[in-house]
Backbone bond lengths (Angstrom), bond angles and torsions (degrees), N, CA, C in turn:
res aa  C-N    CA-C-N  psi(-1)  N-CA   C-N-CA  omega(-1)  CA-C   N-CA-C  phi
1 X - - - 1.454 - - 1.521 109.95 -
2 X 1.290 114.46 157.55 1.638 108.56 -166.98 1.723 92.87 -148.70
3 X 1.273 110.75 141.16 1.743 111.08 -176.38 1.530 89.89 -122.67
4 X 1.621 94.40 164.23 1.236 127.90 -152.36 1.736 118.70 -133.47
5 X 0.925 136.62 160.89 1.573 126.79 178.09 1.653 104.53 -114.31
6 X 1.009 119.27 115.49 1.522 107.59 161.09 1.288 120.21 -128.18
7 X 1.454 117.26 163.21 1.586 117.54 -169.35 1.378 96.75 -138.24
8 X 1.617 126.75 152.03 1.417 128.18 -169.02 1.729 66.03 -138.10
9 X 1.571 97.27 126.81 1.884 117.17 -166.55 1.653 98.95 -97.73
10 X 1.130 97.55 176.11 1.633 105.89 178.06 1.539 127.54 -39.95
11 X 1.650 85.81 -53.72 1.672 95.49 -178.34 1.508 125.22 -52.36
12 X 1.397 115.23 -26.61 1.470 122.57 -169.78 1.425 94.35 -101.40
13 X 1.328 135.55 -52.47 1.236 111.78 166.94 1.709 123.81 -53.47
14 X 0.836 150.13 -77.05 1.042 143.25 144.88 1.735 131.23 10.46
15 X 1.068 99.94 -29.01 1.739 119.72 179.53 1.487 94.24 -108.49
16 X 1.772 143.94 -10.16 1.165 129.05 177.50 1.639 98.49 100.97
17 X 1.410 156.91 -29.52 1.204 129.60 -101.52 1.710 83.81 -138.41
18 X 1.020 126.04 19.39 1.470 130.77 139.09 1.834 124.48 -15.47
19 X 1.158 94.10 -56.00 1.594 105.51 162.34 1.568 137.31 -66.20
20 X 1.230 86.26 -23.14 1.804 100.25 173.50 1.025 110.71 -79.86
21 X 1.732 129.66 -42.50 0.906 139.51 171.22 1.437 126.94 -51.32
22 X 0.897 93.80 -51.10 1.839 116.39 173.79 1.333 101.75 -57.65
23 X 1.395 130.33 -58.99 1.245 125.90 -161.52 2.010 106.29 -62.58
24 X 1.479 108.10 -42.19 1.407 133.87 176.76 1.772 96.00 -40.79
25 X 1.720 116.84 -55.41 1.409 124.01 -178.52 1.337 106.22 -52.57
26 X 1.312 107.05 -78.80 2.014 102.98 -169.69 1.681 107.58 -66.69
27 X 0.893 116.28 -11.44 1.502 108.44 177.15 1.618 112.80 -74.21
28 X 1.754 102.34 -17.54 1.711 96.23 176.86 1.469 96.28 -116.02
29 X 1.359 128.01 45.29 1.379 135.96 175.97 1.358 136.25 69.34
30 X 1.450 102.87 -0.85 1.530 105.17 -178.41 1.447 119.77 -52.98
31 X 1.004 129.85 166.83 1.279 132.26 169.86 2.385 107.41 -122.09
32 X 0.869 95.12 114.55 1.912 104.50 -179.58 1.328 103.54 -75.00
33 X 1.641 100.53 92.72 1.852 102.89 165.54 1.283 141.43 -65.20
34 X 1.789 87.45 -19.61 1.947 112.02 -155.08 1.800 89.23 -169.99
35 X 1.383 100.85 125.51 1.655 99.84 173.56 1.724 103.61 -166.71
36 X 1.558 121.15 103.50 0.851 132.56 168.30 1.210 140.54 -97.63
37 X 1.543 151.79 145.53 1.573 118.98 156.47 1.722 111.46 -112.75
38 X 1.481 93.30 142.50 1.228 113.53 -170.91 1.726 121.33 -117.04
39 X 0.961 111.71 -178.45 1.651 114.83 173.88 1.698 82.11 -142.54
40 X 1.666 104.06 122.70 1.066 136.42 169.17 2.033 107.82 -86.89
41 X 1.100 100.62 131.18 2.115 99.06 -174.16 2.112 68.40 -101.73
42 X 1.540 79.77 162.22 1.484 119.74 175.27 1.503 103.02 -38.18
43 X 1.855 99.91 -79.11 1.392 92.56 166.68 1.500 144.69 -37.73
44 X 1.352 125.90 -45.86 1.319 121.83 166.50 1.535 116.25 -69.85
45 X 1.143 125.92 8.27 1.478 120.23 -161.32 1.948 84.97 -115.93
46 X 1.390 112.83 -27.88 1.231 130.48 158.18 1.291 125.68 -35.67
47 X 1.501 106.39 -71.56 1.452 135.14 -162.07 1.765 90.03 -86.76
48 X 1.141 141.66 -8.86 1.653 149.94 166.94 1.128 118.46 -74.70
49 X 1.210 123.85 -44.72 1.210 137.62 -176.27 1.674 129.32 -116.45
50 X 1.473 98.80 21.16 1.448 119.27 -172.28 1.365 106.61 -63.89
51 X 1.347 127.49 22.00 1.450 124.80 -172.34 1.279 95.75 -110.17
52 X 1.629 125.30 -21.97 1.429 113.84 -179.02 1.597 119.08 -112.21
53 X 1.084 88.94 32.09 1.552 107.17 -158.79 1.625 112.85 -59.70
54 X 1.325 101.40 -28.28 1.943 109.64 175.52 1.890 114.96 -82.00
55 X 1.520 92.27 -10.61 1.861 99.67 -161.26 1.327 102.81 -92.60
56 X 1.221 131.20 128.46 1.441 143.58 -152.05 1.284 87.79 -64.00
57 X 1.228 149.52 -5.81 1.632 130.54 -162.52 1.942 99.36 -107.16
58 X 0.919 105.93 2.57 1.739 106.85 175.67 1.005 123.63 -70.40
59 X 1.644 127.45 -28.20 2.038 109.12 -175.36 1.422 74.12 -84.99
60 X 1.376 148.45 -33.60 1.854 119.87 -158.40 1.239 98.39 -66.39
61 X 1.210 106.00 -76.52 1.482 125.75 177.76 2.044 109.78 -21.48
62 X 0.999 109.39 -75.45 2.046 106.04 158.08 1.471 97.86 -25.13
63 X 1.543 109.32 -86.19 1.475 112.64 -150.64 1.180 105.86 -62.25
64 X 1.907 139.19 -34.76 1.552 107.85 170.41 1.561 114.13 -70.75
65 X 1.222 136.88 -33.57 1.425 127.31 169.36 1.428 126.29 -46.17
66 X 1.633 111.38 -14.32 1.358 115.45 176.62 1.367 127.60 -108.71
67 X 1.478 99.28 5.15 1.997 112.78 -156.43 1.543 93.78 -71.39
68 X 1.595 110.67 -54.98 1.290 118.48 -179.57 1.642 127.41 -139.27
69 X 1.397 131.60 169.67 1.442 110.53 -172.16 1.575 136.20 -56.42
70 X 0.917 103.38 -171.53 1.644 116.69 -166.85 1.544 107.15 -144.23
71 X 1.110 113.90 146.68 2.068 132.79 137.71 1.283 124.95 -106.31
72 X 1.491 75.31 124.91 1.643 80.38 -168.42 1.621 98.14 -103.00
73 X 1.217 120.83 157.90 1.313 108.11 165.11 1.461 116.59 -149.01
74 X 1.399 123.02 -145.57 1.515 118.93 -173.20 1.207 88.10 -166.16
75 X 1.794 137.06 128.08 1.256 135.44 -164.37 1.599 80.76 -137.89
76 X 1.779 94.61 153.71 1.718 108.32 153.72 0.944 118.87 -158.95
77 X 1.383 124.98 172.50 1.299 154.09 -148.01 1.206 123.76 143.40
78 X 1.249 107.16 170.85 1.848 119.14 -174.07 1.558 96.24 -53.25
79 X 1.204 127.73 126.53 1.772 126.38 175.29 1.179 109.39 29.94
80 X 1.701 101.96 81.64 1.245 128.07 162.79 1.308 122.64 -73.92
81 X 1.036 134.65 -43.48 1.460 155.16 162.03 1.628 99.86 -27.21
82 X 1.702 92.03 -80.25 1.846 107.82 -174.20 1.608 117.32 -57.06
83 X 1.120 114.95 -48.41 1.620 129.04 151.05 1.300 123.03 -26.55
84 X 1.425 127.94 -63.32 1.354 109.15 -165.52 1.363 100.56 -104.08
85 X 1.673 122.32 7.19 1.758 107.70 173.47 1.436 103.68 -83.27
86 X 1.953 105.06 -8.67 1.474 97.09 174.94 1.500 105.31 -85.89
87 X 1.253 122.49 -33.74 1.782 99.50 -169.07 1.804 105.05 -83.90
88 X 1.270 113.15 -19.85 1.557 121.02 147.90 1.820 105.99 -16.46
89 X 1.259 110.58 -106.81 1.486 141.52 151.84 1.592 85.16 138.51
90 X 1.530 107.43 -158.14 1.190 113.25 176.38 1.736 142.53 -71.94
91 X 1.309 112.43 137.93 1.272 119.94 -163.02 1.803 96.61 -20.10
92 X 1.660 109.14 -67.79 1.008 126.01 -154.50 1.913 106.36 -80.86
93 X 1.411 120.87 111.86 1.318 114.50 -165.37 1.731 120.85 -66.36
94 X 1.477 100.01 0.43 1.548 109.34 -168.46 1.753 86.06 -72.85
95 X 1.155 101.80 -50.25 1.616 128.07 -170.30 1.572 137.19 -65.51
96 X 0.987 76.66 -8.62 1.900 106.59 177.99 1.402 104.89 -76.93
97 X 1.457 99.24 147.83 1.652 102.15 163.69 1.504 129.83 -87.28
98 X 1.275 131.22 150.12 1.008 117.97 172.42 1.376 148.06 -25.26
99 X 1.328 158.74 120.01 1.264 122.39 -166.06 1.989 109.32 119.52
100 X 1.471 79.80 -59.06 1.608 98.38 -160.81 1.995 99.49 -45.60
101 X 1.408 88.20 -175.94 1.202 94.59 -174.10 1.987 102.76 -91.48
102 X 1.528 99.48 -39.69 1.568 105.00 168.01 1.466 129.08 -68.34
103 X 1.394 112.86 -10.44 1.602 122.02 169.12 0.993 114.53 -87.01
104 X 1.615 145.14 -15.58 1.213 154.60 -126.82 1.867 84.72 -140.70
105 X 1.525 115.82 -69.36 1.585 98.91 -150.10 2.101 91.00 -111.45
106 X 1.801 109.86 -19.49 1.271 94.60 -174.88 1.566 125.98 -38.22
107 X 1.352 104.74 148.39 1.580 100.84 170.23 1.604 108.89 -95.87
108 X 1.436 116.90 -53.27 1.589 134.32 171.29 1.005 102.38 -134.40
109 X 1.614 102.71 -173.65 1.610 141.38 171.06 1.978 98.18 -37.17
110 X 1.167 80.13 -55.78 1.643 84.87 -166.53 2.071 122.62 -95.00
111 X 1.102 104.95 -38.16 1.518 125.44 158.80 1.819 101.76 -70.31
112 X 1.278 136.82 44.26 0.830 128.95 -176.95 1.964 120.74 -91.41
113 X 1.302 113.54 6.22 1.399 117.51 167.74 1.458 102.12 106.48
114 X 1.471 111.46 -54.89 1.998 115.48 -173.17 1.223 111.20 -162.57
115 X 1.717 92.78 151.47 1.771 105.04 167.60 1.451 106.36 -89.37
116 X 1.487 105.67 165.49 0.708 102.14 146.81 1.993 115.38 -154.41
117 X 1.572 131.01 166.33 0.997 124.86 -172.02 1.535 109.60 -62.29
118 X 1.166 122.30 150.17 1.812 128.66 -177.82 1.156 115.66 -111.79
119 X 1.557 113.97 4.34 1.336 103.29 179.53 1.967 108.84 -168.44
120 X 1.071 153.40 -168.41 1.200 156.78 173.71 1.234 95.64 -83.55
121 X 1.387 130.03 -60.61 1.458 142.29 164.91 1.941 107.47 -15.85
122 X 1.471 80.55 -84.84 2.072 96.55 -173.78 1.805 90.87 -48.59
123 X 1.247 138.78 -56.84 1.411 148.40 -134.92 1.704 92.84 -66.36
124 X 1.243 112.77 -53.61 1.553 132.86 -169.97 1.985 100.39 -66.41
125 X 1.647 109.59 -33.52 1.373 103.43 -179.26 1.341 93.77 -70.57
126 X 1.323 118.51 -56.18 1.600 101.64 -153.09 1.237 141.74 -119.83
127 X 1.460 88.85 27.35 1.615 112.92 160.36 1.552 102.51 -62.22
128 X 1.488 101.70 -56.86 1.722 99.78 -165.24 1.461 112.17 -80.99
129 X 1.610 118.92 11.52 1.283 111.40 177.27 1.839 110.90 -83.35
130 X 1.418 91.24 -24.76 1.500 95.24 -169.15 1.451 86.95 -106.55
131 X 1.226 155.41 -29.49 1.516 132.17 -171.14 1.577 121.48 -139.64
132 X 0.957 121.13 176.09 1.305 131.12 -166.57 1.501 93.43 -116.46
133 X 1.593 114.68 162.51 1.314 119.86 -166.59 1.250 99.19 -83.90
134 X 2.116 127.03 -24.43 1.305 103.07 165.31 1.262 117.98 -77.01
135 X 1.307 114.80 23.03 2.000 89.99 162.61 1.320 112.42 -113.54
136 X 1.492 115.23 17.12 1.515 102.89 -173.23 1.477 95.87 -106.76
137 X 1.329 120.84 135.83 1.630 140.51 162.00 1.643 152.11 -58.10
């Protein structure tokens, strides 16, 4: 089994649609180890995304992750990672495939509904940024 980081972003909370999302998760088998909602401050939305920190899209990118709350969670299954960047779809919702979770509720590039981890690497950062091993299930 292999876990995963995912985040349901402002925009979808904000629109209510938390539930759609969710349903989108166990419907492609995940199992929810750890799933909270939070309000991310500037700074931590900062210290999250410190990988893009030189690429002109970072103070937006901070400041919509911080406007309003978030779920964060921790999903698994057999290739969790590869799995949910597929029911994800593509960054960009024009670009997504049908189905996906970003073709269905994305708004844009950036209002796109959820993160998710890209690699075993990112998965291992930010599981433990948002939780402690007693909250995972």
């Amino acid at each position: 089994m292999e876990r995963t980081f995912a985040i349901i972003k402002p925009d979808a909370v904000e629109r209510n649609i938390v539930g759609k999302v969710l349903e989108k998760v166990e419907t492609a088998g995940f199992r929810i180890v750890g799933m909270k909602k939070i309000q991310l401050s500037k700074k931590e939305a900062e210290g999250f995304y410190y990988v893009h920190k030189e690429r002109p899209f970072f103070g937006d990118l901070c400041s919509f992750m911080s406007r309003s709350p978030v779920v964060v969670m921790v999903l698994e299954r057999e290739n969790a990672i590869a799995g949910w960047r597929e029911v994800m779809g593509a960054t960009n919702p024009a670009n997504a495939d049908a189905g996906t979770i970003r073709k269905e509720f994305g708004l844009g590039i950036e209002e796109n509904t959820v993160h998710g981890s890209d690699s075993p690497e990112s998965a291992a950062f930010e599981i433990p940024y948002f939780f402690s091993q007693l909250e995972l299930f």
